[in-house]
C-alpha positions in Angstrom: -6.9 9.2 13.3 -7.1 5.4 14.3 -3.6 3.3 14.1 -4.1 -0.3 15.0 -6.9 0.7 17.6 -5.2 3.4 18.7 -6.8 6.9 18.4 -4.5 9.6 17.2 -5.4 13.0 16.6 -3.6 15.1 13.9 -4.3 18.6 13.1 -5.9 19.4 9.9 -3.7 21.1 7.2 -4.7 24.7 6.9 -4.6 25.3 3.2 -4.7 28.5 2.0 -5.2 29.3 -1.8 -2.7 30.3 -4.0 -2.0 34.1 -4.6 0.5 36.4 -6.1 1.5 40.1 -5.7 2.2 41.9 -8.9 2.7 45.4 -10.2 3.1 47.4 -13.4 7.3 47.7 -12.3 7.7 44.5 -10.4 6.8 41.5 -8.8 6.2 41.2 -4.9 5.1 37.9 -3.1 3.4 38.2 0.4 1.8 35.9 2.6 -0.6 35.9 5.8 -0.4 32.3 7.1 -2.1 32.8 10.6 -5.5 34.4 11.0 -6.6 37.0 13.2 -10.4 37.6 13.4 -11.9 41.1 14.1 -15.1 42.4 12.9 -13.7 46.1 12.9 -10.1 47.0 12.3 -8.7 50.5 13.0 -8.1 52.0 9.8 -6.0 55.6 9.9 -2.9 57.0 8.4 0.2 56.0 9.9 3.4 58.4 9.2 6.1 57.4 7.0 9.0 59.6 7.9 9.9 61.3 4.4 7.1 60.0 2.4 4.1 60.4 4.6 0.9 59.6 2.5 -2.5 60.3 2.8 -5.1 57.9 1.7 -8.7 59.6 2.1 -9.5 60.6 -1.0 -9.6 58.7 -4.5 -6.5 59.0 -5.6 -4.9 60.1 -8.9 -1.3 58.7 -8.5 1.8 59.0 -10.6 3.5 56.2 -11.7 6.0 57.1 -9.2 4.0 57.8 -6.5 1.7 54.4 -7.2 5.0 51.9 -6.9 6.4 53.7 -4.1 2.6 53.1 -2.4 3.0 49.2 -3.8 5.9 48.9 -1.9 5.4 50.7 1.1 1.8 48.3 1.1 3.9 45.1 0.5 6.3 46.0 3.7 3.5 46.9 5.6 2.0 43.2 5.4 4.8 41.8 5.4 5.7 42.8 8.8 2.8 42.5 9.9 3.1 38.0 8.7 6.3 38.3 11.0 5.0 40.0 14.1 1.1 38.2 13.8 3.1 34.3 14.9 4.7 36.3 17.9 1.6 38.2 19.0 1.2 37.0 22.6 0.5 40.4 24.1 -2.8 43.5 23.8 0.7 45.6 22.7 1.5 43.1 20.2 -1.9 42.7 18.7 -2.3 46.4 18.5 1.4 46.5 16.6 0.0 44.1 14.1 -3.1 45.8 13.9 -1.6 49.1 12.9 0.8 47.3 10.2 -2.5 45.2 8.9 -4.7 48.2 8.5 -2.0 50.6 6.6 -1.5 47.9 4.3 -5.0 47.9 3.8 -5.6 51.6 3.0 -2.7 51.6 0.4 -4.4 48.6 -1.6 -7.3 50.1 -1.7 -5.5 53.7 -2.8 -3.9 51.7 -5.5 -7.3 50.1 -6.6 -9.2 53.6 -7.0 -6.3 55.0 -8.8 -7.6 56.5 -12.3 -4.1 56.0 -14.0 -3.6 52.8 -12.3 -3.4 49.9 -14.9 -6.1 47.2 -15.3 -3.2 44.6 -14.5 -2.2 46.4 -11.8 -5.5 46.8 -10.3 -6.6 43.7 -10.9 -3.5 42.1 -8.7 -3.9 44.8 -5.7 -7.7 43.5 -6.0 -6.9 39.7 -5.2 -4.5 40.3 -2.6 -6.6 42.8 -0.8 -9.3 40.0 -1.2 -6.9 37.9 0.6 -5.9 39.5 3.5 -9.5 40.8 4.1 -10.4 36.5 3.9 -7.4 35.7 6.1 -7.1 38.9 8.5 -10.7 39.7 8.9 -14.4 38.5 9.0 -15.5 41.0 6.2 -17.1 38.4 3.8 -18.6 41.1 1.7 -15.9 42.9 1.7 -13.7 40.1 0.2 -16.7 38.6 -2.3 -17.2 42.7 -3.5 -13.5 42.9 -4.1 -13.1 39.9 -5.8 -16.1 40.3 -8.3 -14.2 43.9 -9.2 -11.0 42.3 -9.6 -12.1 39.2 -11.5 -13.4 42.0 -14.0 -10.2 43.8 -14.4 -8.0 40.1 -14.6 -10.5 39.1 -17.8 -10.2 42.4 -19.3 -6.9 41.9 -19.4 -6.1 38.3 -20.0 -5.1 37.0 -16.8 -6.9 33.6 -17.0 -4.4 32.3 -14.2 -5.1 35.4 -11.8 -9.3 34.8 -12.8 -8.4 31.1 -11.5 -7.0 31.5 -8.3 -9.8 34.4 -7.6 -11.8 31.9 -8.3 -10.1 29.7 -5.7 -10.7 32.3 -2.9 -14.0 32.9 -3.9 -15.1 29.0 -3.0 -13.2 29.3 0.2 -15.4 32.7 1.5 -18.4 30.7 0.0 -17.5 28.1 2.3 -18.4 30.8 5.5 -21.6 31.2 4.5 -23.1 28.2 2.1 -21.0 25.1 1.8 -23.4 23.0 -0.6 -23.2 26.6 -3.0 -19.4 26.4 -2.5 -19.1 22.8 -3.6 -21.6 23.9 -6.6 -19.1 26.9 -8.0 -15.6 24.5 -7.6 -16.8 22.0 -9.4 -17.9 24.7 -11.7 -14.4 26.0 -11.8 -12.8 22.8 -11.9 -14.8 22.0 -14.8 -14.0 25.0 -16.3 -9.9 25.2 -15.7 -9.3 21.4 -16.6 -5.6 20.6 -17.0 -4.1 23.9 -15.2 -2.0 22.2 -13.4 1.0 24.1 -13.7 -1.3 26.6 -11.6 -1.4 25.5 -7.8 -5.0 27.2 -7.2 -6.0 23.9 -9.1 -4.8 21.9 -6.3 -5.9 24.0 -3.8 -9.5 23.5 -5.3 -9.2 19.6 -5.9 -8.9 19.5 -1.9 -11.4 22.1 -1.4 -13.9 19.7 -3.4 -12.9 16.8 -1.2 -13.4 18.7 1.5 -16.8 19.9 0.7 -18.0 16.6 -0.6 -17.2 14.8 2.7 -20.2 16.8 4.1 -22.6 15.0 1.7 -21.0 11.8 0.3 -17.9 10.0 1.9 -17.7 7.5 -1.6 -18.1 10.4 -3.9 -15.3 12.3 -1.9 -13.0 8.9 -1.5 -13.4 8.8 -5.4 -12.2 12.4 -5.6 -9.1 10.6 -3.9 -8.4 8.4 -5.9 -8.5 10.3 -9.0 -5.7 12.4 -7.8 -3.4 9.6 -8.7 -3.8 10.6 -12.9 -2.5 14.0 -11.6 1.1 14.9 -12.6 3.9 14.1 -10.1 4.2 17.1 -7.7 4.7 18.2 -4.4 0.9 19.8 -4.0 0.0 15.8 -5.3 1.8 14.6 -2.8 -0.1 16.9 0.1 -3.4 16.0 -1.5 -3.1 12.1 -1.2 -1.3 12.5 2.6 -4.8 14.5 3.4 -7.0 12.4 1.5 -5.0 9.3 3.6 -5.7 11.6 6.7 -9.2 11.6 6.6 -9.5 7.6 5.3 -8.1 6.7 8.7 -10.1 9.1 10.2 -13.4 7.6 8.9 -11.7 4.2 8.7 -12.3 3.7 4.8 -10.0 2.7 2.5 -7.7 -0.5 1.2 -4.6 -0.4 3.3 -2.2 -2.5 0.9 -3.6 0.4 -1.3 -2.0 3.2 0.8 1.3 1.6 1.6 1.9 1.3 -2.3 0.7 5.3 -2.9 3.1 6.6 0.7 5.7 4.4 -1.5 4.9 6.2 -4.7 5.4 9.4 -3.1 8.3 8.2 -1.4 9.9 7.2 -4.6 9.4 10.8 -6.1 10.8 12.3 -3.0 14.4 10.7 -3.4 14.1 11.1 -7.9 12.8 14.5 -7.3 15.6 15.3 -4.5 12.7 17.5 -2.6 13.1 15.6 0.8 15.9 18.6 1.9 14.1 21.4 0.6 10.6 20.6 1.1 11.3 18.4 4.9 7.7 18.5 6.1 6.4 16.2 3.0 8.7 13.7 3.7 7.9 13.7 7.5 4.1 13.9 7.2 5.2 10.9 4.8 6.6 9.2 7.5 3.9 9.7 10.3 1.1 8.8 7.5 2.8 5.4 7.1 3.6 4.7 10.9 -0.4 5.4 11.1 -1.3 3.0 8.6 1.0 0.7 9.4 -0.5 0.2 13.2 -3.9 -0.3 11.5 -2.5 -3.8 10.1 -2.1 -6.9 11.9 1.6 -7.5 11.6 4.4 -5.8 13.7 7.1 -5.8 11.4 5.7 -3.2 9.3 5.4 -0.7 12.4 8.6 -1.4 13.1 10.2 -0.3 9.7 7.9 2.7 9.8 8.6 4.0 12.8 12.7 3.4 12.1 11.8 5.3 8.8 10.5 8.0 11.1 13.3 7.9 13.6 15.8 7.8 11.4 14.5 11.3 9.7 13.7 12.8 13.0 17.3 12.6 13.8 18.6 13.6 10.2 16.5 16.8 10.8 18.4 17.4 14.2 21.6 16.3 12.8 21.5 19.1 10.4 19.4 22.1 12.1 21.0 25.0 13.3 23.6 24.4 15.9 22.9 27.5 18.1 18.9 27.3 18.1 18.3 23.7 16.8 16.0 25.0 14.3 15.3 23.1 11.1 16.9 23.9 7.9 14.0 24.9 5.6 11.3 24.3 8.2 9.4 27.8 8.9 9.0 29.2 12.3 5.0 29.3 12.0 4.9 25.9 10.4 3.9 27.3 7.0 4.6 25.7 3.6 4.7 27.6 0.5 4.7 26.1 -2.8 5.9 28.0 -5.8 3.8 27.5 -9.0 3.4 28.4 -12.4 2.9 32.1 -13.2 3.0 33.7 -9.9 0.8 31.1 -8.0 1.7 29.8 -5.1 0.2 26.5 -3.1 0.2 27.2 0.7 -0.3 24.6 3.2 -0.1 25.7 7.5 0.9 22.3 9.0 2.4 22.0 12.2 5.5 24.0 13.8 8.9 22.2 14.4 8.2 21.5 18.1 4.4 20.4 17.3 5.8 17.8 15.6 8.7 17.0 17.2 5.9 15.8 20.1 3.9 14.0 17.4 6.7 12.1 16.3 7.6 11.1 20.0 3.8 10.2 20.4 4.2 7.9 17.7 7.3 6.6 17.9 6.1 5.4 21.7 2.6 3.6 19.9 5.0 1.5 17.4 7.0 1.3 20.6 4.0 -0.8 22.4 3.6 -2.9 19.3 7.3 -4.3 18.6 9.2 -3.4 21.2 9.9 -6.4 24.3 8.9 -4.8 26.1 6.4 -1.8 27.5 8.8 0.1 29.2 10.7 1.4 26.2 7.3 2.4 24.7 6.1 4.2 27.6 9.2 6.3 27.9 9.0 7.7 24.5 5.5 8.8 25.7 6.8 10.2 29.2 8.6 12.1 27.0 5.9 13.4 24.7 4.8 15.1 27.9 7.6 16.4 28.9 8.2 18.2 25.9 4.4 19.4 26.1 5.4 20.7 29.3 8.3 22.9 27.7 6.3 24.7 25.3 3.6 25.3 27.6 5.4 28.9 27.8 4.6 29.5 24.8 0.7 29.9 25.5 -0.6 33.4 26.8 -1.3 33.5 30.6 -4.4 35.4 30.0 -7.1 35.8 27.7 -6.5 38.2 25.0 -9.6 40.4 23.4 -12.1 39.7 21.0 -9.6 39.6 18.0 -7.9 36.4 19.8 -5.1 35.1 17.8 -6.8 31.9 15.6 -3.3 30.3 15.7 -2.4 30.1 19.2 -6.0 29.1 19.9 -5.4 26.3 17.1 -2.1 25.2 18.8 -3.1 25.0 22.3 -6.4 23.1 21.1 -3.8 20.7 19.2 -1.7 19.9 21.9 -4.5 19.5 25.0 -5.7 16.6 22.4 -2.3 15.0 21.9 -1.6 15.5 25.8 -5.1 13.7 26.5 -3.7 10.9 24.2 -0.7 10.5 25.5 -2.4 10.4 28.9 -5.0 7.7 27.9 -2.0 5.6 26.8 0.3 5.6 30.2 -3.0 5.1 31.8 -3.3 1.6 29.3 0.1 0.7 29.9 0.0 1.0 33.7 -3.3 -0.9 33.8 -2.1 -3.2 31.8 1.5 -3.9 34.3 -1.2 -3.9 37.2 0.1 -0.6 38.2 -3.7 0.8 39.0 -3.0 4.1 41.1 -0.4 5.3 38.3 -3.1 4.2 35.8 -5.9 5.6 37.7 -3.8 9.1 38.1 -3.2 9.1 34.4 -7.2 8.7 33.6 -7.9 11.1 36.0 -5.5 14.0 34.6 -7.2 12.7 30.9 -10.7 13.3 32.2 -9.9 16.3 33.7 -7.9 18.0 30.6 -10.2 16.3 27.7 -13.3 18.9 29.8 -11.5 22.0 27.8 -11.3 20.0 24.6 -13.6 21.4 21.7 -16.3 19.0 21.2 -15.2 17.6 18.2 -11.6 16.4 19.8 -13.8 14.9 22.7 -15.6 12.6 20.3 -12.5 11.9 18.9 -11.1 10.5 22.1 -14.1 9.1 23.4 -14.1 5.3 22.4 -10.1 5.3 23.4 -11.3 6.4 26.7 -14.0 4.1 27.0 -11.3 1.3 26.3 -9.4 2.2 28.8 -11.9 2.7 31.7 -13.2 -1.2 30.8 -9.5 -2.3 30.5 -9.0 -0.9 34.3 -12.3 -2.4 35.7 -11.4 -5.7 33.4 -7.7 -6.1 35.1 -9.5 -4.9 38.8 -12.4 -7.4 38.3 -15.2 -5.6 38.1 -16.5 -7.3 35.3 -20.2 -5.3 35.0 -18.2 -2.5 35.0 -15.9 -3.5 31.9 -19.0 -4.7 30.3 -20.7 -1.6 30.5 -17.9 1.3 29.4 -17.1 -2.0 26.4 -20.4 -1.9 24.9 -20.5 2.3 24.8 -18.6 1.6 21.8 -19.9 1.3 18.8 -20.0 -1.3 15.7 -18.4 1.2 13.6 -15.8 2.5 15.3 -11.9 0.7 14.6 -12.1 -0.6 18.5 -15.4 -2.0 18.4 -13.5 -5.6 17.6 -11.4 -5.5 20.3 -14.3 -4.3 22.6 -16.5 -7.4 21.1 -13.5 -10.1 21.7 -13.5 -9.1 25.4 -17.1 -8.9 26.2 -16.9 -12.4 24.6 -14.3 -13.3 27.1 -16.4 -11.7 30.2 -19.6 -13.2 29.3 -19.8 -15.6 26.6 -23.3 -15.9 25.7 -24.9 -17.2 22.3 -25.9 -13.7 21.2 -22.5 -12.4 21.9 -20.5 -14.9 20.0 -23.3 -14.8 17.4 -22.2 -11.1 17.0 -18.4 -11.6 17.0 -19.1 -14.9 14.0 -20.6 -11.9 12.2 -18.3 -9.4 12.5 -15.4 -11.6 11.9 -17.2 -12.9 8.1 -17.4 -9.0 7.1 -14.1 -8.2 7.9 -12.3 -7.1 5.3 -8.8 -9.1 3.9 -6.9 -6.8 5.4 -7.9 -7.8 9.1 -6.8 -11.3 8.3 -4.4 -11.9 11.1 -7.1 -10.2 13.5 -10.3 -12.1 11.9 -8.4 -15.5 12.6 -7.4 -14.8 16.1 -10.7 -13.6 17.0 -12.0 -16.9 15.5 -10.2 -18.9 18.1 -12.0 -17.2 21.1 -15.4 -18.9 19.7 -13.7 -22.1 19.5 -12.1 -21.5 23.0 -15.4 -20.6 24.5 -17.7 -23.4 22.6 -15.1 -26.3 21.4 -13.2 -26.9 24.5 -14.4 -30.5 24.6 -13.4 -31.5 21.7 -10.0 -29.9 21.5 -6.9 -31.5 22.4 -4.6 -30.2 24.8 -1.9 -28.5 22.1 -4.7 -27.3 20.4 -5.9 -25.2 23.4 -2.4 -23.4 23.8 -2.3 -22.6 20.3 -5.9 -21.0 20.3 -5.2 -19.4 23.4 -2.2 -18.3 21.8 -3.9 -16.6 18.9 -7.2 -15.7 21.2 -4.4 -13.4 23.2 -3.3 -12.0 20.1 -7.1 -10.6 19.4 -7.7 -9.3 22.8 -4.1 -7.6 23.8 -4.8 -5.4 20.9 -1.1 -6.2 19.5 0.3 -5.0 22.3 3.2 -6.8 23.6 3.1 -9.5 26.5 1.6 -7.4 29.4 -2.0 -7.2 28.3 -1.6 -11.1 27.3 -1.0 -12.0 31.1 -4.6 -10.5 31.5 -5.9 -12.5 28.8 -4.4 -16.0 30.1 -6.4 -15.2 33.7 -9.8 -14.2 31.9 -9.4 -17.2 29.5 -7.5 -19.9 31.7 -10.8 -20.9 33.1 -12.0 -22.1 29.8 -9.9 -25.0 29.3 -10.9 -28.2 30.6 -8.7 -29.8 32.9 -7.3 -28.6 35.9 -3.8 -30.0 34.6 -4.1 -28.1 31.0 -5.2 -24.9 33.3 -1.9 -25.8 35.4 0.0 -26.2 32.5 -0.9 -22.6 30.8 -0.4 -20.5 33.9 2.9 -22.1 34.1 3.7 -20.6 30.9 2.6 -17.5 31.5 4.7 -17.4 35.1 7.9 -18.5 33.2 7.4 -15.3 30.6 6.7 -13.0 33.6 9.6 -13.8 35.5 11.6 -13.7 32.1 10.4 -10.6 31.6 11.1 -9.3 35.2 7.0 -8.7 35.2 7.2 -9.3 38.8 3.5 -8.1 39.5 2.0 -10.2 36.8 4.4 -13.0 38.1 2.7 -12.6 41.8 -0.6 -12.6 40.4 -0.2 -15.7 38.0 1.8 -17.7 40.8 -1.1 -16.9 43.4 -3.5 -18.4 40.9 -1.5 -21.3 39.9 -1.5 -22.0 43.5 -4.8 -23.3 43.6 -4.5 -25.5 40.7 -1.3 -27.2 42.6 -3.2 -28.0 45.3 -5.9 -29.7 43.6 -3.4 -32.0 41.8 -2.1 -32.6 44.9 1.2 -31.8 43.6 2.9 -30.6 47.3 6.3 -30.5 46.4 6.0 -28.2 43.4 3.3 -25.9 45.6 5.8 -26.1 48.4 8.7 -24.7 45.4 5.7 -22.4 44.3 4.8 -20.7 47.5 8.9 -19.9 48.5 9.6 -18.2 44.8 5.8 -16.3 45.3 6.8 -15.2 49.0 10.2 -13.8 47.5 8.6 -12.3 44.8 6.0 -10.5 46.8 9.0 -9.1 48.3 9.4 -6.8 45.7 6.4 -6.1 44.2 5.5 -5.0 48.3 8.3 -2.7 47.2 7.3 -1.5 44.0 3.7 -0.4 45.8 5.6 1.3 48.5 7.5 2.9 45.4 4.5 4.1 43.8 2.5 5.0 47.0 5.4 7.7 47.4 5.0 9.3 44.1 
């Protein structure tokens, strides 16, 4: 996802589809959150102690004999959804293996039982079907025992058991033939209207917006925004912060729009009193609208949105577990399960607590950048996005487990190398952009080197941030070709491409190039406003000079900072006074600027950028002829190279 130019990359909610366990004497509710793939799974009989069981032969069970095999089934796989988040080791994986496949062979003893009920059957069916989908990669398997059990649930009168086979049928469709999945939801849909009360409705609503963002991204982006006639729920509320996930990640979609719907939901978070039982909604919530609001123009918004997020970060803190500093109501594996109507069940996998504890620091140090004073604050939220990277680094396996390797920990460690890689691209900016170019050079480095394991869709992800940044650091170096060159690899499409534009204009100003940015700026939607007009005054800056008074040049270099800087703070506006100084037209006006600029530096205790500015300004002093002031200039220049001599000494050591 894009915030304000700024790439951020959130892992896609897992959704499962609703399911239910059910027997003739009572109800039992299991789930599999996190998937383990293997083709072949060792199926034998495992002793019971008193009631050993064997489950060869088709079976002709007592009711007795069936529910104690129901329940003994149910135990099994639900030890085996404890141990599968813990599996780290080949003697863990074979533990869960064991538990997984006993489970396995008592559904299907119940299924083949002649005295079994229809009922019965039908609900040992479905969740067989589901932990063959979620455990295994037996497609057949699970479409062959689906078909049976959608047979017995009909014959019976289970319309809300048919519907949420249904649901897992589209999702094993989705292995094989996507376009033929998105074919039998809408079918279902269509078929099922107004079952809300049923989660496996929701489930498919986001399965067809999932499948029709293959195709068609306005078709999908109006499947959006009909969710807004559906009833106020929690499920609602995880469809819209998805559907606002992927808008910012194709960078569609009104803004004003999404702050009103994030303010909906918030509003039927605090009526329906859900934010202390159901936490992750609200802080998903929270990051969504600390995303959007870095897409805008204006700081103040990031700055109540990332308060909004603090502020529940350290409610969550403030009330977790005193001993372990776990989250009330926050699940170890990061699952969230949603209790419907009859026996359905809405399940979404997010993120675990310390997943997005590091989000919420990675965030918190991007508003940071915006509306902070400074950079420093900002770039210590980040430093400390890493460190706690660094921390649950234990929890990855050392080596390589076999063929069945653990989807979740794969997931995970796949989630955070591309949050590392951002936060790395980031201190890279930030040190670039304080003139700090070994730190920022180190940073890259590590990001190039780490973003190499990155699965090819995370890499393209991060690719235009990291072409930013490489022009940025030939920009401040000047190496101008250089910038050029890693500028224009973005493209016109992506959320960067006006920043990119606004400082190739700067570097070389040519007809065709402002032509371009004229362009871009008229189809830029209202939104951009405060962007579109600042980007405006680099064409006048570059073309109107003449004509322009004095005032009139600050206040368009003013605003001309404001479009290239990116919104971030004074650092990267120090750069943009240098590249654009030359552009005024006296020597006195370019005097007059830098002086400005070498006031806020000091001010600022930016004693690098102060150096650098008061080393140019020196010229410009001399030319005026102004001795007295270049004399005053060259004794607070020599002090302050002093330090910054220092500071490189500092750095050189680290």
């Amino acid at each position: 996802m894009v915030g304000g130019g700024y790439t951020f990359v959130l892992p896609c909610l897992l959704v499962s589809t609703a399911h239910v366990w059910c027997s003739v004497s009572q109800g039992h509710c299991t789930s599999l959150s996190n998937s383990i793939h293997a083709k072949e799974l060792p199926l034998f009989s495992t002793s019971m102690g008193p009631h050993s069981l064997s489950f060869d032969r088709p079976s002709d069970l007592s009711p007795e004999c069936r529910d104690l095999i129901i329940y003994l089934a149910h135990e099994h796989l639900l030890q085996a959804s404890i141990v599968a988040p813990l599996v780290k080791t080949r003697e863990h994986l074979v533990q869960y293996r064991q538990m997984l496949a006993t489970g396995i062979q008592m559904l299907e003893t119940v299924i083949r039982d002649a005295n079994c009920p229809q009922s019965t059957q039908a609900y040992s069916a479905y969740i067989l079907a589901q932990v063959l989908f979620s455990e295994t990669e037996c497609l057949d398997r699970v479409v062959s025992v689906l078909g049976q059990g959608m047979i017995l649930a009909q014959r019976s009168g289970l319309s809300d058991l048919v519907l949420q086979m249904e649901c897992l049928n589209v999702r094993a469709l989705c292995k094989t033939s996507r376009n033929a999945a998105l074919l039998h939801c809408n079918k279902c849909l269509d078929k099922y209207q107004g079952m809300y009360d049923n989660y496996a409705y929701h489930t498919l609503q986001l399965l067809r917006f999932d499948l029709t963002l293959d195709n068609s991204l306005p078709q999908a982006f109006d499947i959006f925004k009909s969710w807004e006639t559906l009833p106020d729920s929690i499920p609602k509320s995880f469809l819209q912060l998805y559907g606002i996930s992927k808008a910012l990640d194709y960078n569609v979609g009104n803004y004003e729009e999404t702050l009103l719907t994030l303010d909906h939901m918030r509003a039927f978070e605090e009526a329906s009193e859900c934010t202390e039982t159901i936490p992750q909604v609200a802080m998903l919530r929270c990051m969504m609208t600390v995303l959007v609001a870095l897409r805008r123009d204006c700081d103040i918004p990031v700055k109540e949105a990332s308060k909004a997020l603090e502020t529940l970060l350290r409610s969550l803190n403030r009330k977790a577990s005193k001993r372990e500093m776990v989250w009330k109501n926050w699940n170890i594996d990061g699952t969230i399960k949603l209790a419907g109507a009859r026996g359905s069940t809405f399940n979404i996998q997010w993120v675990t607590q310390s997943q997005c504890t590091q989000y919420c620091y990675y965030l918190l140090g991007l508003a940071a950048l915006r509306h902070h004073t400074t950079l420093k604050y900002g770039r210590e939220l980040l430093k400390d996005c890493l460190k706690l990277l660094d921390r649950d680094q234990e929890d990855i396996p050392k080596e390589p487990l076999p063929r069945a390797s653990i989807s979740h920990i794969s997931d995970n460690t796949a989630q955070k190398l591309a949050l590392r890689c951002n936060v790395h691209l980031y201190i890279a900016l930030v040190n670039f952009s304080g003139l700090a170019y070994k730190k920022g050079h180190r940073s890259f480095e590590r990001f190039v080197t780490l973003s190499k394991g990155l699965p090819e869709e995370a890499s393209d992800d991060l690719y235009s941030m990291s072409c930013l940044v490489a022009a940025l650091s030939s920009q401040t170096s000047g190496k101008w070709k250089k910038a050029l060159k890693y500028y224009k690899r973005i493209e016109s499409d992506d959320p960067l491409y006006p920043a990119a534009l606004a400082n190739i204009c700067c570097i070389n100003p040519s007809t065709a190039n402002m032509d371009t940015l004229k362009q871009l700026i008229n189809e830029m939607s209202p939104e951009h406003h405060g962007l579109k007009h600042a980007m405006f005054e680099v064409i006048r800056l570059v073309h109107d000079t003449s004509n322009m008074s004095s005032l009139d040049r600050q206040e368009s270099m003013k605003k001309a900072q404001k479009a290239l800087h990116l919104g971030m703070t004074q650092q990267l506006s120090y750069a943009t006074t240098l590249a654009c100084v030359d552009m005024f037209g006296s020597t006195a006006e370019k005097n007059l600027e830098l002086g400005n600029a070498f006031r806020t530096a000091l001010s600022e205790s930016d004693c690098v950028w102060a150096y650098v500015i008061g080393e140019k300004k020196k010229g410009y002093l001399h030319q005026l002829g102004q001795e007295e002031k270049l004399e005053q200039l060259n004794t607070s220049v020599a002090n302050i190279g002093k330090h910054v001599h220092i500071l490189m000494g500092e750095e050189k050591s680290i």
